[in-house]
N, C-alpha and C positions, 0 to 999 in steps of 0.2 A: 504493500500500500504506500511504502513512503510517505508517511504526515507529518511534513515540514511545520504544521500550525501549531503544535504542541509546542515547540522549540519558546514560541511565544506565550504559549497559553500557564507553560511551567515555569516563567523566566525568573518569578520571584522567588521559585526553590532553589534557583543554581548552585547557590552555597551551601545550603545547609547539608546536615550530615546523612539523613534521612533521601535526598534528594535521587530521584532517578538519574541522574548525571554522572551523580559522582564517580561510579567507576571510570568514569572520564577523567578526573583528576589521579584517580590511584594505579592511572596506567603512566602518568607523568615519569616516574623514576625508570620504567623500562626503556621510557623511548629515548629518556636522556642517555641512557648505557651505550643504546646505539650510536645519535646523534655527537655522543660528546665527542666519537672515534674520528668523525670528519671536519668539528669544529672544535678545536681546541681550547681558543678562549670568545667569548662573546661578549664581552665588554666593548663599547660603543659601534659592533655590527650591527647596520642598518636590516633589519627582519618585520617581515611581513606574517601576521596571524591568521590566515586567511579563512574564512568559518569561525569564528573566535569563538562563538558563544558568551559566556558569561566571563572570559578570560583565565579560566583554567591555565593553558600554555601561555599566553600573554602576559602573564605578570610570574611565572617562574623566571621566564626568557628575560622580563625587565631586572629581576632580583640579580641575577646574572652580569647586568650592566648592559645590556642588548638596547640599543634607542626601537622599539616597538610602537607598529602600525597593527593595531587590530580592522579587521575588517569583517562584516556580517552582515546579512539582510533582514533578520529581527531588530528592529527598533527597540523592542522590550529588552532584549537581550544586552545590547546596545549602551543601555540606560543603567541598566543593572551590571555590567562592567565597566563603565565610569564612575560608578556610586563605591564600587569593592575597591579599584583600584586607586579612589581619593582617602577613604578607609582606612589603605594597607600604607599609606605613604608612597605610591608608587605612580609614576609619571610614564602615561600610557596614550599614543594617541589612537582614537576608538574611529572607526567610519562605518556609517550602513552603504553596507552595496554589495554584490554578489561575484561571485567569481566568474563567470561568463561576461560580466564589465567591470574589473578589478579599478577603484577609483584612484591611481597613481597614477604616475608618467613615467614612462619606459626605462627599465635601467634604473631604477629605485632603489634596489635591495640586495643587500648581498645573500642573505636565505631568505626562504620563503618556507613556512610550515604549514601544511595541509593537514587537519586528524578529527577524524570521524567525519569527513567532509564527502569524499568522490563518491561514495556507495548513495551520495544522497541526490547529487547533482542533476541537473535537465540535459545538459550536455558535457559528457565529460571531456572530450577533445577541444571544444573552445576554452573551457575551464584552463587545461594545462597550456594550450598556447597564450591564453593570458598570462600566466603564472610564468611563463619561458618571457613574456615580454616585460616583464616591470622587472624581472632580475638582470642584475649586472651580468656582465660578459663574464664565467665561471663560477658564477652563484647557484648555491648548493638549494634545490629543491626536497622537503624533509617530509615524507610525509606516510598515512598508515590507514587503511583501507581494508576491507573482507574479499577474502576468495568465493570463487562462487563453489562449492560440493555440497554435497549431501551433509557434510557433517554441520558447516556453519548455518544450514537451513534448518536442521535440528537444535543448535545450540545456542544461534542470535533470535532465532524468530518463536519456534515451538518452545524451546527451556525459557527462555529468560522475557518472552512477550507473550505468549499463551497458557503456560504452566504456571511458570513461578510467579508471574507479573512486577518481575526487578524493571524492566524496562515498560513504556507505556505501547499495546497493541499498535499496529502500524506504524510503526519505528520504523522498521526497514521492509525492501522489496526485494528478495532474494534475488529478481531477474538482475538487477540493479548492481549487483555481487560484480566483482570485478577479479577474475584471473591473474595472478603475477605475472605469466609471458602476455597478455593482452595488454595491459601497466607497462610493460616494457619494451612493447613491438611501438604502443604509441607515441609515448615517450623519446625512442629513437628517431621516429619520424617527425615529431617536430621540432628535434634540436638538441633532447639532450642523453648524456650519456649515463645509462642507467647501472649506478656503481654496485650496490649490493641491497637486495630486498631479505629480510630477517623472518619467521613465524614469531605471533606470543602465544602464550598458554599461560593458564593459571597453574602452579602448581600446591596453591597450600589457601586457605583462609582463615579469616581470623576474628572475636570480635570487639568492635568498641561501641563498649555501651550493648547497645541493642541492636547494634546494625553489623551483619556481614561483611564483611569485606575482603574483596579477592587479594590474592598477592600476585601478580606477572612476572614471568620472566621473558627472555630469550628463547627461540626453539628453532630447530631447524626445519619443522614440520610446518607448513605454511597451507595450514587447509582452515583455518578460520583467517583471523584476525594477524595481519601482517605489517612488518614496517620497511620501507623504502627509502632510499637517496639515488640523488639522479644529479648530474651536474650541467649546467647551461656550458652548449659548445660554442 
């Protein structure tokens, strides 16, 4: 189903701990494990949040010293990561607009971060040649997407929006699912060179308070939930 409208309709639980999102932040430490391997230091790299949501990655990335562009087409959303990130002390610039018209000028950015964004998109090949065009000439493209099988149809969609209800029904559209060599045939073709796509898994949980919460890591198994680098040629 893909229902983009919730994104807005939940925007005032972004934070909290309870919040459907959150395993969106508690995937943060794995994706840095990867990402840290191709950026070293991030201190005043000009980076692009692109989907930001509530600023989960956008104000890690600022904590870091990263001068941070969030960008998202929820206004609610929008609102409610300029309100956290005056909150947290952190200096964040937010814009609504969407990735099939990325509001920058060309050659913007030295990374650009994409997560939990392409499995949602209307067009995922305008999406990435926007994203190829507001990055500098070898600006690293950072980003983490679902495979399409049988299993992630069982464990993003039936486990976790039909069964359990951790996530809200029509989250996602399995068709929607995107393959790592389809990621990386496209990606070639509009420019950039795609360095290494990672799996994650959960392997353990744990709880605080009253709430579940997954632990991720690294895997080399890439049939759900995956993470990627690609470099502007």
């Amino acid at each position: 189903m893909n229902n983009l409208q919730q994104y807005s309709d939940l925007a005032s639980q972004w934070w909290e701990s309870s919040s459907p999102f959150q395993d969106l932040l508690h995937l943060n430490p794995t994706r840095f494990e990867l990402f840290d391997r191709f950026v070293s230091r991030w201190m005043d790299k000009q980076v692009l949040d692109l989907g930001c949501g509530g600023g989960f990655v956008a104000e890690e990335l600022a904590r870091r010293g990263a001068q941070v562009v969030g960008v998202d087409p929820a206004v609610a959303l929008i609102e409610v990561a300029k309100k956290h990130a005056a909150a947290s002390d952190l200096s964040i610039e937010y814009r609504v607009g969407n990735g099939e018209l990325i509001p920058a000028e060309d050659a913007s950015f030295d990374v650009a971060f994409c997560v939990d964004v392409l499995e949602h998109v209307a067009d995922l090949e305008k999406v990435l040649r926007e994203v190829h065009r507001v990055l500098k000439p070898g600006g690293l493209f950072l980003y983490d997407t679902i495979n399409k099988t049988s299993f992630s149809f069982f464990w993003m969609i039936l486990a976790l929006e039909w069964i359990s209800g951790r996530i809200p029904r029509g989250t996602h559209d399995w068709r929607k699912f995107i393959p790592p060599v389809i990621m990386a045939e496209k990606l070639t073709k509009i420019g950039f060179n795609s360095l290494q796509q990672t799996g994650v898994r959960i392997h353990s949980y744990k709880f605080k308070g009253m709430n579940l919460i997954p632990q991720f890591c690294l895997s080399r198994k890439m049939n759900c939930v995956y993470l990627g680098v690609a470099k502007k040629l």
